[in-house]
C-alpha positions in Angstrom: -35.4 22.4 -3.3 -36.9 21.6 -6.8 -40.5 22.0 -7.9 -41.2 18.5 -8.4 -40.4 18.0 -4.4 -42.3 20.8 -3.4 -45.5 19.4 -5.0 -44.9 16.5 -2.8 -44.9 18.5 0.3 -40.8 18.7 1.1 -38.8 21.6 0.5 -35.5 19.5 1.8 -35.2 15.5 1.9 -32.6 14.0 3.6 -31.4 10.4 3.6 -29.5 9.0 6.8 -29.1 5.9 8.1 -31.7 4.4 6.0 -34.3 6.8 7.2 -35.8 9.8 4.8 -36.6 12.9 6.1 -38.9 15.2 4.5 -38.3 18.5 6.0 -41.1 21.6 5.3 -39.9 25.1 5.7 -42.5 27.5 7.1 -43.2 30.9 8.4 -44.0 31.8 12.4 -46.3 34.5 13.0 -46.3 36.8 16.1 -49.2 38.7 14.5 -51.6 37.3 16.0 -53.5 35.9 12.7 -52.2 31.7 12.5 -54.3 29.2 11.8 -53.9 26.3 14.2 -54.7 23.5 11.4 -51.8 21.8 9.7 -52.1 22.0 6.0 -52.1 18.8 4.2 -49.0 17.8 2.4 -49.8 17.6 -1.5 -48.5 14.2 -2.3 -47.4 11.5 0.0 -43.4 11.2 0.2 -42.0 8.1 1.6 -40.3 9.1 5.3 -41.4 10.9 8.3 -42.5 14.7 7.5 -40.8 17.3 10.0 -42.1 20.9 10.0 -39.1 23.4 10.7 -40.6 26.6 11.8 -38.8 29.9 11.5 -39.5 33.4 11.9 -39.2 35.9 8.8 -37.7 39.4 10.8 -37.7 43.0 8.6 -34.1 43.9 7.6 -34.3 47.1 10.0 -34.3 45.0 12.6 -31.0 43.9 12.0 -30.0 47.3 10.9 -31.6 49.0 14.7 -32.1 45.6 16.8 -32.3 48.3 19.9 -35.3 50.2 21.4 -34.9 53.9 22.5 -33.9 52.9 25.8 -31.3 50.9 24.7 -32.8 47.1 25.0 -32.8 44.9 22.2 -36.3 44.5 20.0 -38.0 41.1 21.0 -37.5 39.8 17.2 -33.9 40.7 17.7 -33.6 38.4 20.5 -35.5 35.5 19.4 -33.3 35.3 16.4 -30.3 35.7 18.3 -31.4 33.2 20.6 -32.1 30.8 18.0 -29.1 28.6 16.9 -31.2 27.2 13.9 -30.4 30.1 12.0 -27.9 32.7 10.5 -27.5 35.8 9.2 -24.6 36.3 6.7 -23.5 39.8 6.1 -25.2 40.0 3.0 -28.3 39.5 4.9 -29.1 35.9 3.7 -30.2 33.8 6.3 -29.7 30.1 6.9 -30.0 27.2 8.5 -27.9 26.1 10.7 -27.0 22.3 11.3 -29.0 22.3 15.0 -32.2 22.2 12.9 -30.8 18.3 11.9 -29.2 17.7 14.9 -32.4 15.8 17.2 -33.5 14.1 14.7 -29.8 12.8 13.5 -29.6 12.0 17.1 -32.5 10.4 17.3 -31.9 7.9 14.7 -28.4 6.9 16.0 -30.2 6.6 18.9 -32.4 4.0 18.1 
C-alpha cells in the first residue's frame, strides 16, 4: 500500500489475467453506529473496486476468547470462522488468500 494509491481509493491492486483489481480495506462494526452510504473513492483507478470487509477484534479477546461459562466470545468465533484472515503469534493479522480466491475464480471463469 503506498500513499499515492490510497489517494486513489485502493489500498491493494492486483493485476491478473488482464483484469485490475482495486481492493479497499475496511473496518466492520457490530456497534451499532455504521453508516449505510458507500464513501466515494478519491480518484478514479482503472479496474473494478472490491470492498474487503474485516472486523478489528481487542487483543483480550484472543488472550480470554471464553465467557464464564465456558463458551467462546461471539468476536472469537466470527474470526475463527472466517478463513480471510490470520492471526500470527505475534498478534499480526492477515489476509489470507480466500479473500482473492472468487474473484480469481471468477475471471478464469469467464
Amino acid at each position: 500500500m503506498s500513499a499515492e494509491l490510497d489517494h486513489q481509493g485502493a489500498d491493494i491492486r492486483v493485476e491478473y489475467k488482464s483484469h485490475f483489481l482495486n481492493y479497499q480495506v475496511k473496518k466492520t462494526s457490530y456497534s451499532g453506529v455504521k453508516s449505510n452510504k458507500a464513501l466515494p473513492r478519491k480518484q478514479k483507478l482503472e479496474g473494478e473496486n472490491i470492498d474487503i470487509f474485516y472486523e478489528v477484534l481487542n487483543s483480550n479477546i484472543f488472550d480470554d476468547p471464553k465467557t464464564k461459562n465456558g463458551d467462546f466470545r461471539l468476536p472469537y468465533k466470527r474470526f475463527v470462522d472466517d478463513k480471510r484472515t490470520e492471526r500470527f503469534a505475534n498478534g499480526f493479522i492477515v489476509f489470507t488468500k480466500e479473500v482473492f480466491l472468487p474473484k480469481k475464480k471468477e475471471i478464469n471463469n469467464s
